[in-house]
VEXNU-316701 format. One line per field, with one value per residue (C-alpha): residue in one letter; x, y, z. Coordinates in Angstrom, 1 decimal. Example, Ala and Ser with C-alpha at 12.3 -4.5 7.8 and 13.67 -1.06 7.14 Angstrom:
2
tifi <- [A / S] .
u <- [12.3 / 13.7] .
v <- [-4.5 / -1.1] .
w <- [7.8 / 7.1] .
END
This chain:
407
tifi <- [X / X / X / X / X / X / X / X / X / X / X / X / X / X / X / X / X / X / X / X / X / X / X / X / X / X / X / X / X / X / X / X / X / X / X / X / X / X / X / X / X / X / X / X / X / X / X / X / X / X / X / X / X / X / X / X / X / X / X / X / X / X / X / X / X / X / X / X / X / X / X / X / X / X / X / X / X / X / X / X / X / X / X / X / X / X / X / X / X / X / X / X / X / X / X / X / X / X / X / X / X / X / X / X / X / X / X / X / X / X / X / X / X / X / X / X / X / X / X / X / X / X / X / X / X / X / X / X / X / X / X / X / X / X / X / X / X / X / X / X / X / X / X / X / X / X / X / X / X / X / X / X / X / X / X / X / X / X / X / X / X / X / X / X / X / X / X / X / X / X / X / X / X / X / X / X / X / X / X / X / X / X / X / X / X / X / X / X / X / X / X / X / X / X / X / X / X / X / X / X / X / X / X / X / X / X / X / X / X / X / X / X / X / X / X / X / X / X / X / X / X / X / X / X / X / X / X / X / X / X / X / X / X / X / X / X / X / X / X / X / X / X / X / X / X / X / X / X / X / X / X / X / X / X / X / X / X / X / X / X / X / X / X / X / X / X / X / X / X / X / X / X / X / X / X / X / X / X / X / X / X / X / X / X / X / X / X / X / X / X / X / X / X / X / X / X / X / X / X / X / X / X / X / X / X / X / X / X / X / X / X / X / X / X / X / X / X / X / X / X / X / X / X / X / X / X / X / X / X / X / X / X / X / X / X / X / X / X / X / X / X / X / X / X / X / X / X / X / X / X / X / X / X / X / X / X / X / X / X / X / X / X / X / X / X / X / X / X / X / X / X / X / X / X / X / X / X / X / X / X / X / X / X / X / X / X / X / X / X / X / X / X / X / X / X / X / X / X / X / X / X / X / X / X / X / X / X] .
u <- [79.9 / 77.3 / 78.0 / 74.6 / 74.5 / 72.2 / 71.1 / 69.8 / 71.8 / 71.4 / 68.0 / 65.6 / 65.5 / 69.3 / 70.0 / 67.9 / 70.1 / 73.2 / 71.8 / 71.2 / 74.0 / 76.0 / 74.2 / 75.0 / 78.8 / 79.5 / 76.9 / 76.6 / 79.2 / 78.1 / 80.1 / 78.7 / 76.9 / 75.3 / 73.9 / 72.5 / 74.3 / 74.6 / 77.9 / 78.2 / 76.6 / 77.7 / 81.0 / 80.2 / 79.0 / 81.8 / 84.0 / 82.0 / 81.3 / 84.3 / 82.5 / 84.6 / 82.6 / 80.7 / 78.9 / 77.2 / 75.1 / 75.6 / 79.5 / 80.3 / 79.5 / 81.5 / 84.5 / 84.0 / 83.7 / 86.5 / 89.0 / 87.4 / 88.2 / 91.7 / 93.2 / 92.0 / 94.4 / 91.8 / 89.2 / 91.7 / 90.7 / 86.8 / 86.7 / 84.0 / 81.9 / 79.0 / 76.3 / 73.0 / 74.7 / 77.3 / 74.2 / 73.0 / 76.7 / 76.9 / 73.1 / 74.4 / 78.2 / 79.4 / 80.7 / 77.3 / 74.8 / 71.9 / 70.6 / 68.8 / 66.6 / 65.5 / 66.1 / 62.5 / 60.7 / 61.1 / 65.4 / 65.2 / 63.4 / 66.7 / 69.0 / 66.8 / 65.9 / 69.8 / 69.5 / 66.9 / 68.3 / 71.5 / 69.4 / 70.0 / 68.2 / 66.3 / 65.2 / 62.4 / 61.6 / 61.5 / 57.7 / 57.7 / 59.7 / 56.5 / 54.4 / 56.0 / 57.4 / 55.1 / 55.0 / 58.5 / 60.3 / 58.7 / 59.4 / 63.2 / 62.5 / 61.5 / 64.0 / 67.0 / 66.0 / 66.3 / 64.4 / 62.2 / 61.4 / 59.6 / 60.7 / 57.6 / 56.1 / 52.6 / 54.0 / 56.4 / 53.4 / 51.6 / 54.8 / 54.8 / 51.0 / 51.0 / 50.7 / 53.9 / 53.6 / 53.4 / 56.6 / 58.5 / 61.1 / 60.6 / 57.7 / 58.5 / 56.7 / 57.8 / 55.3 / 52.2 / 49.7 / 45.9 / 45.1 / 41.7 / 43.2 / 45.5 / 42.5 / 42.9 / 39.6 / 41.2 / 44.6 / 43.9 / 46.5 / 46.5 / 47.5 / 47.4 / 46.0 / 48.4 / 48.2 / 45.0 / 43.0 / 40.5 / 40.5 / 37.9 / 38.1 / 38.0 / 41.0 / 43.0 / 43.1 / 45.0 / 47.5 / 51.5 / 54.3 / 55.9 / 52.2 / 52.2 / 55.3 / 54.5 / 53.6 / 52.2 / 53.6 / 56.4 / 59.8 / 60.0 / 62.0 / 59.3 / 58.1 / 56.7 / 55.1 / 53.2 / 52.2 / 50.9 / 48.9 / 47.3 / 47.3 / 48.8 / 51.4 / 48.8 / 47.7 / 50.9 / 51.2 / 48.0 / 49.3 / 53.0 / 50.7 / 48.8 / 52.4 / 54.0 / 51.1 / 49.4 / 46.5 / 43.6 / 42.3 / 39.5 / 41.6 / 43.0 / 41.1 / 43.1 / 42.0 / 42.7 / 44.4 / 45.7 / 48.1 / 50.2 / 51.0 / 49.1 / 50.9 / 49.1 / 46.8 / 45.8 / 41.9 / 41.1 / 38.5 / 38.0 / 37.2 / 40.8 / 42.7 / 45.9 / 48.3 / 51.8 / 51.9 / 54.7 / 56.5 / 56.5 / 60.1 / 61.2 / 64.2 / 61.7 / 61.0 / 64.7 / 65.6 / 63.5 / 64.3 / 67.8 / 67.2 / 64.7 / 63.6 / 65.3 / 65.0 / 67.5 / 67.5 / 67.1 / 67.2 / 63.3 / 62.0 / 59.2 / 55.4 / 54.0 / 50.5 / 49.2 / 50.6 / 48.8 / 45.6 / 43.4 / 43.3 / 41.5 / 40.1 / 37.8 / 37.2 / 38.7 / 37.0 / 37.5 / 36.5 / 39.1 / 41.8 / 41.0 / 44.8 / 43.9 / 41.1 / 42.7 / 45.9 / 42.8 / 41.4 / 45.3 / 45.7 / 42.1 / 43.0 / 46.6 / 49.2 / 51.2 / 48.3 / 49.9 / 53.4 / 51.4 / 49.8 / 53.5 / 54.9 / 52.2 / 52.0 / 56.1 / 55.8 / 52.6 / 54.2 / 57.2 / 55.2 / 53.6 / 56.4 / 57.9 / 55.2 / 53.9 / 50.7 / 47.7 / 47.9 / 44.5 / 45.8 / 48.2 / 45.0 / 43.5 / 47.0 / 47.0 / 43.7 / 44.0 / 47.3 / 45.4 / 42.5 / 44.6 / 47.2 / 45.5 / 47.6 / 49.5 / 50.3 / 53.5 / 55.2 / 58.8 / 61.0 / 60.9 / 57.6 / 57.2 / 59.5 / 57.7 / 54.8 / 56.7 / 58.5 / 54.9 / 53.0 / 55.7 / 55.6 / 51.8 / 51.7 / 54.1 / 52.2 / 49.2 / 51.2 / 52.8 / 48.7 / 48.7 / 47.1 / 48.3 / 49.0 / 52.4 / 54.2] .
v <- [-86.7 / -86.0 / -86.0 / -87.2 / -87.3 / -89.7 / -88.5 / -92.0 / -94.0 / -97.0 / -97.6 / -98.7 / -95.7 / -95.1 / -99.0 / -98.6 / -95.3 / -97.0 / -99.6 / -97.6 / -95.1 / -98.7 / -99.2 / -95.8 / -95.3 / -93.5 / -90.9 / -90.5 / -90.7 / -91.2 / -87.9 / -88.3 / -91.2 / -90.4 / -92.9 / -92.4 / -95.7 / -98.3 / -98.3 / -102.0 / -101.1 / -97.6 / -99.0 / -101.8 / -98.7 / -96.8 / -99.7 / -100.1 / -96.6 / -94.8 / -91.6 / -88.5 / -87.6 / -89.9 / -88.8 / -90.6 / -88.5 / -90.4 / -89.9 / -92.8 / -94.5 / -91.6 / -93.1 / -96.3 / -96.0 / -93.7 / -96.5 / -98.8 / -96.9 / -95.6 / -99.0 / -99.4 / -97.4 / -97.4 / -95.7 / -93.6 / -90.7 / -90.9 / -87.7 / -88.7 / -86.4 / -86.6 / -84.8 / -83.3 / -80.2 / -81.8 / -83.3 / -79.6 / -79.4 / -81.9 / -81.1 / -77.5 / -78.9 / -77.1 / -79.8 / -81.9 / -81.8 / -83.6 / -84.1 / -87.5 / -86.3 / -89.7 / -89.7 / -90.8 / -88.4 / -85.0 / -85.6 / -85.1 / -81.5 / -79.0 / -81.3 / -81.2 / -77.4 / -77.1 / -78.5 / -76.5 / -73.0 / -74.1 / -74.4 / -78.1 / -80.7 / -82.1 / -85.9 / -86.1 / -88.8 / -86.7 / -86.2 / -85.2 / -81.8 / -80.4 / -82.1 / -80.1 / -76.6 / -77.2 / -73.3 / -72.7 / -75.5 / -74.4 / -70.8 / -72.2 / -74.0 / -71.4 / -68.1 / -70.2 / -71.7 / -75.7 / -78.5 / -80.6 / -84.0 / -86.1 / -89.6 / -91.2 / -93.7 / -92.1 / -88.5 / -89.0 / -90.7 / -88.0 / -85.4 / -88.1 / -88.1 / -84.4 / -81.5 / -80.9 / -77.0 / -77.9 / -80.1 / -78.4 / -77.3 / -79.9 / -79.9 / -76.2 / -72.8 / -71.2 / -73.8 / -73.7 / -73.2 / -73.8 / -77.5 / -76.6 / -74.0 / -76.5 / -79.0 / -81.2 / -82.2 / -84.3 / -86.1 / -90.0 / -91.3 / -94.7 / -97.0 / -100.7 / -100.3 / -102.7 / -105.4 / -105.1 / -104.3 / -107.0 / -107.7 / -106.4 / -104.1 / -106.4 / -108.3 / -105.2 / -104.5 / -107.8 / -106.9 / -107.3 / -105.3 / -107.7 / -108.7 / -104.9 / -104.5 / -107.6 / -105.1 / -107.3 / -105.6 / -103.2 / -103.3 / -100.7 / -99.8 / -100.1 / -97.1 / -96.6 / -100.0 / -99.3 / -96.2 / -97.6 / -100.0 / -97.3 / -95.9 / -92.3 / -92.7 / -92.0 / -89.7 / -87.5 / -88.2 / -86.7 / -83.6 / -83.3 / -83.8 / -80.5 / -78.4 / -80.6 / -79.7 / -76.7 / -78.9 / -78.2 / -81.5 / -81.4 / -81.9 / -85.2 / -88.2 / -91.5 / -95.0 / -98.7 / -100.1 / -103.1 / -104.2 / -101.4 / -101.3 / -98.2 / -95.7 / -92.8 / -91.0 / -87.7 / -87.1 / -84.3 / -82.1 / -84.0 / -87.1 / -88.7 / -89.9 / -90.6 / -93.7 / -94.4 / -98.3 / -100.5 / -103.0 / -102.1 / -101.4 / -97.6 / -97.8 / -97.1 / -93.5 / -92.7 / -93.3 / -91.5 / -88.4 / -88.9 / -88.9 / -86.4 / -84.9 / -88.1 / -91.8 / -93.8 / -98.1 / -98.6 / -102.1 / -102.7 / -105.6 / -104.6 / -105.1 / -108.3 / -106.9 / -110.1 / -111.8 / -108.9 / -109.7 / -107.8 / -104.7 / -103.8 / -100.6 / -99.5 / -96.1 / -96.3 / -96.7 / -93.6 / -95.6 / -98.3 / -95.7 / -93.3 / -91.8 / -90.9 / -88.9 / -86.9 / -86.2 / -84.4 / -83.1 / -81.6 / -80.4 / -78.3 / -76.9 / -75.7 / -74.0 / -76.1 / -79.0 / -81.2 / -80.5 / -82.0 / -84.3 / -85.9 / -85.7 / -87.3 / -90.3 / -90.7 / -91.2 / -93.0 / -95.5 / -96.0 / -97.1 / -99.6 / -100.7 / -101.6 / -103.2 / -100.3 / -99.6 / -101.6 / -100.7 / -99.2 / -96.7 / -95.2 / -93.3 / -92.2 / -90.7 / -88.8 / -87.7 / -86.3 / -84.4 / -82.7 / -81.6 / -80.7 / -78.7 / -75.3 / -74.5 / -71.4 / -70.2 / -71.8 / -69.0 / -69.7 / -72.9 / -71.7 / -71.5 / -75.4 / -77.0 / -75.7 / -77.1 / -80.2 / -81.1 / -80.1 / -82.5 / -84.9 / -84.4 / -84.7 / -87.6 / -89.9 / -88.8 / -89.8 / -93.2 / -93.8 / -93.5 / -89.9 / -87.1 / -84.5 / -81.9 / -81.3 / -80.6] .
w <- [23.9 / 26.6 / 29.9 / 32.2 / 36.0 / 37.4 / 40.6 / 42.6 / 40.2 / 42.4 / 42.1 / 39.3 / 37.4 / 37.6 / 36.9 / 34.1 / 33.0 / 32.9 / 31.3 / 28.3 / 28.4 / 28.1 / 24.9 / 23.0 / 24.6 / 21.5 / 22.4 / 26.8 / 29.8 / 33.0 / 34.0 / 37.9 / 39.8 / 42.9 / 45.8 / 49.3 / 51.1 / 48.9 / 48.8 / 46.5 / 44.0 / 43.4 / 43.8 / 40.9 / 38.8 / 39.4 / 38.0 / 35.0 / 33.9 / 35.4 / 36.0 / 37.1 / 40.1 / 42.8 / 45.1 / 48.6 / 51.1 / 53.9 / 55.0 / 56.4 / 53.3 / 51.0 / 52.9 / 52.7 / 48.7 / 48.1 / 50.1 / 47.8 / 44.9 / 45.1 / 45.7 / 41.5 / 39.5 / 36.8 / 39.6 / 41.7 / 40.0 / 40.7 / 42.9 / 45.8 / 47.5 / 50.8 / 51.2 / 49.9 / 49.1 / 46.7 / 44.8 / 44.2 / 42.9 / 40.7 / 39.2 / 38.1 / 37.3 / 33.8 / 32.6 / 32.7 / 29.7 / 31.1 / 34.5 / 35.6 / 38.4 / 39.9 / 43.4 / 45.4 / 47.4 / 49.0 / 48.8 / 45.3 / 45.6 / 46.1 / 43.4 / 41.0 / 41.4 / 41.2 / 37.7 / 36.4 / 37.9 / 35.6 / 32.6 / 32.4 / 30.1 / 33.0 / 32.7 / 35.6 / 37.0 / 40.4 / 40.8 / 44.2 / 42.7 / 41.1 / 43.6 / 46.1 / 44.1 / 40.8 / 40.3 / 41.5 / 39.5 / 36.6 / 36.8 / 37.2 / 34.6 / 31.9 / 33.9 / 33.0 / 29.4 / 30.8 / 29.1 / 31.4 / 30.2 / 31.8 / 32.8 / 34.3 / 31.4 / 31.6 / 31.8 / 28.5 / 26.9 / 27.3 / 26.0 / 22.7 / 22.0 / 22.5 / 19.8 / 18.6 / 19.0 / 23.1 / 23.1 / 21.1 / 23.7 / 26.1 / 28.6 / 29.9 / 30.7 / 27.5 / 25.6 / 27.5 / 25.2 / 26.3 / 26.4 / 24.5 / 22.1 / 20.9 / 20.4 / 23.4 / 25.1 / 28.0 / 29.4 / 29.8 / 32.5 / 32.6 / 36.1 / 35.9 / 39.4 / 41.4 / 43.0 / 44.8 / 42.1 / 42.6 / 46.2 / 48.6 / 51.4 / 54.1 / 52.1 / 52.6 / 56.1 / 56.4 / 53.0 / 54.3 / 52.8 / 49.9 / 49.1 / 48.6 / 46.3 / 44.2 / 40.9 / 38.8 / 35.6 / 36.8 / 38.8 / 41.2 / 44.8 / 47.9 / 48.5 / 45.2 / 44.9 / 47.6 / 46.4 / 43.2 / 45.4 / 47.1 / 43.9 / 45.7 / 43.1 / 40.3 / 42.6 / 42.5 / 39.1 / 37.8 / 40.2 / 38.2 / 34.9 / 35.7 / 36.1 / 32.9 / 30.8 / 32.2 / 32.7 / 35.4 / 37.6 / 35.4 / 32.5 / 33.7 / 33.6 / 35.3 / 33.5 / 35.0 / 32.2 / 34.1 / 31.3 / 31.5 / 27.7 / 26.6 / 28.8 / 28.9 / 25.8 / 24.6 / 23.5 / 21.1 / 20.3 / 17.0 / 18.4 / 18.3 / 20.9 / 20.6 / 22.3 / 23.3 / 23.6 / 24.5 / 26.9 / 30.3 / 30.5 / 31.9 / 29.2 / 26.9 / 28.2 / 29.2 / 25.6 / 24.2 / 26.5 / 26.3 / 22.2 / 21.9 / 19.6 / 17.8 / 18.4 / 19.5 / 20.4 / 24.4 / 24.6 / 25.3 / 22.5 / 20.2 / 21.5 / 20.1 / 19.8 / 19.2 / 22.1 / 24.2 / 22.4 / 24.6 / 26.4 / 29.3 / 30.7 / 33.9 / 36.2 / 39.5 / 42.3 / 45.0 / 47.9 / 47.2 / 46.2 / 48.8 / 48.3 / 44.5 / 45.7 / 48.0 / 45.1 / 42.8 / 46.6 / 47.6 / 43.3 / 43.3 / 46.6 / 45.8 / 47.7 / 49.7 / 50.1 / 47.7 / 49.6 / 52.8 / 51.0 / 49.9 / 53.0 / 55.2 / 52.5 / 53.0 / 56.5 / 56.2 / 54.0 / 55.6 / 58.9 / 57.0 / 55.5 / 59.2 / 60.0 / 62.3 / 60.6 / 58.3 / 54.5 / 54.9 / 57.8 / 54.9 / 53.7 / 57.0 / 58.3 / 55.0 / 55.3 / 59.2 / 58.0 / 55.2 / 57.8 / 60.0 / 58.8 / 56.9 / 53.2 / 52.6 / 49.2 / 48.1 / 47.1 / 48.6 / 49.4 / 53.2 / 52.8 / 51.0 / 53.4 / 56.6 / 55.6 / 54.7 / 58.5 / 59.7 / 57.8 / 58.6 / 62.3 / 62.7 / 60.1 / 62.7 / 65.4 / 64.3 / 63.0 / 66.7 / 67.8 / 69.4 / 68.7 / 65.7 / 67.7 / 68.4 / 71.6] .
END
């Protein structure tokens, strides 16, 4: 039996965890379950899975669950834990096998670093961890012999449609070959390009927040529905894609494929290029990194080909998706650009998702943080996390209408 923790195991990614682990019992336990303050539905999870540990961050919510849980004889033994320190816990924990690192944002940095410095089979759907620490997490990564896999359904299509000799301990340091000595010519990352795909500029100045998360092919929390409809999310996509595969800006070309049903390809020197297609359904890749390097059922129906019938495919436009220009911008520069880059687009979006900012204001805050604030070579977390709650605290500034300097 292996034992998984599912780090955010309330939200889409986790959901979609459990969902699987339900469907190969025989193989996975949900050994620990972690939440921030959803308390109902970890509490639901708890009663269905029976982990051993759970775990809330908030602490008012940790003691709301655990009174919820002893009255159950069948979950009095759940042992319950708060705070973001007992998530680093339960990432390195000796008695887990695999670590699902899918908490959103900047929260999910430390836990998922706590997985990898305990040589954990790391299931990554954390991209903010090598947004942030790229060269640090994957120094962790390759010092303490973990296997990274990636989670995101672009990033494992990538891992499938890549030579063999690069995957074949999991997308870590110890397998970096050179892209071109391998005979790949160029990564093709594909985005659907959300919502606003077609609408003009002047259209989205007016744009509101569910308009925003209405993904026309995916299911996804807020925050990063909104970042797909910037299209930052491809952004910091194509920025984990250049730690996952030792891969240079240049290397990584993103393609509007709006049907979100070839995830992601590999093009070779040869002239081939090679696809991962299928439903838009993120069981897809958690099965197969759960199974890797075998196959296992996730629940996701075949792809009727036919029914798709077409497929469609177009550059993307940098003055509408300002926010993926400034990813490749923040990835060429370096250091801890991409780290500023992250946490002024948090804030950013958040505003806009209360209603404090326009949609097209998420770019411009990101864009007067970058200028702003000078990078530093990122070659500590003290170092990473400064320019973090900096980039944060001019970002609201500039979101409350002041100035970025700080007082």
């Amino acid at each position: 039996m292996i034992n998984v923790a599912i780090l955010g195991s309330t939200g889409s990614i986790g959901t979609s965890t459990l969902d699987v682990i339900a469907r190969q019992s025989e193989k996975f336990k949900a050994f620990a379950l972690t939440a921030n303050k959803n308390v109902e539905r970890l509490y639901d999870q708890c009663l269905k899975f029976l982990p051993q540990i759970a775990v809330m961050v908030d602490e008012n919510s940790a003691y709301e669950l655990q009174q919820r849980l002893k009255k159950n004889p069948e979950t009095a033994h759940i042992r319950i834990y708060s705070g973001c320190q007992a998530l680093n816990d339960v990432a390195a924990h000796e008695q887990v096998d695999y670590v699902m690192a899918a908490i959103v944002g900047a929260a999910g940095l430390n836990s998922s670093l706590a997985a990898a410095r305990s040589g954990k089979r790391i299931l990554l759907a954390n991209k903010e961890s090598l947004v942030m620490s790229g060269d640090l997490f994957m120094q962790a990564v390759k010092d303490n012999g973990a296997t990274l896999l990636p989670i995101d359904s672009e990033h494992n299509a990538i891992f499938q449609s890549m030579p063999e000799k690069l995957n074949r301990e999991g997308a870590n340091a110890e397998s970096h070959h050179s892209l071109q000595f391998s005979g790949v010519e160029k990564i093709l990352l594909t985005a659907s390009g959300g919502p606003f795909l077609n609408k003009t500029l002047d259209e989205l100045e007016h744009v509101t927040p569910d308009q925003a998360c209405a993904h026309p092919n995916w299911e996804m929390g807020r925050k990063i529905s909104v970042d797909s409809a910037t299209m930052m999310n491809k952004g910091l996509e194509v920025i984990e894609a250049s730690w996952l595969f030792n891969a240079s800006a240049d290397d990584i070309q993103v393609v509007i494929h709006p049907q979100s049903i070839i995830h992601s390809m590999v093009s070779y020197n040869d002239g081939s290029v090679l696809a991962q297609l299928g439903n838009p359904d993120m069981r897809t890749p958690i099965a197969h990194a759960m199974a890797w390097p075998d196959r296992m059922d996730s629940g996701v129906g075949q792809l009727d080909i036919f029914k798709v019938a077409q497929l469609n495919f177009e550059q993307p436009d940098f003055k509408r998706f300002v926010c993926l220009k400034l990813a490749y911008d923040a990835l060429r520069e370096g250091g801890t650009a991409p780290a500023i880059l992250n946490a002024a687009n948090e804030i950013a979006v958040d505003s806009f998702l209360k209603g404090k900012i326009s949609f097209i204001r998420i770019a411009d805050i990101v864009e007067q943080t970058l200028n702003y604030i000078d990078s530093e070579t990122a070659d500590s977390m003290d170092v990473i996390l400064a320019a973090d709650n900096h980039a944060r605290q001019v970002a609201n500034n500039l979101c409350l209408g002041l100035g970025p300097q700080l007082t």
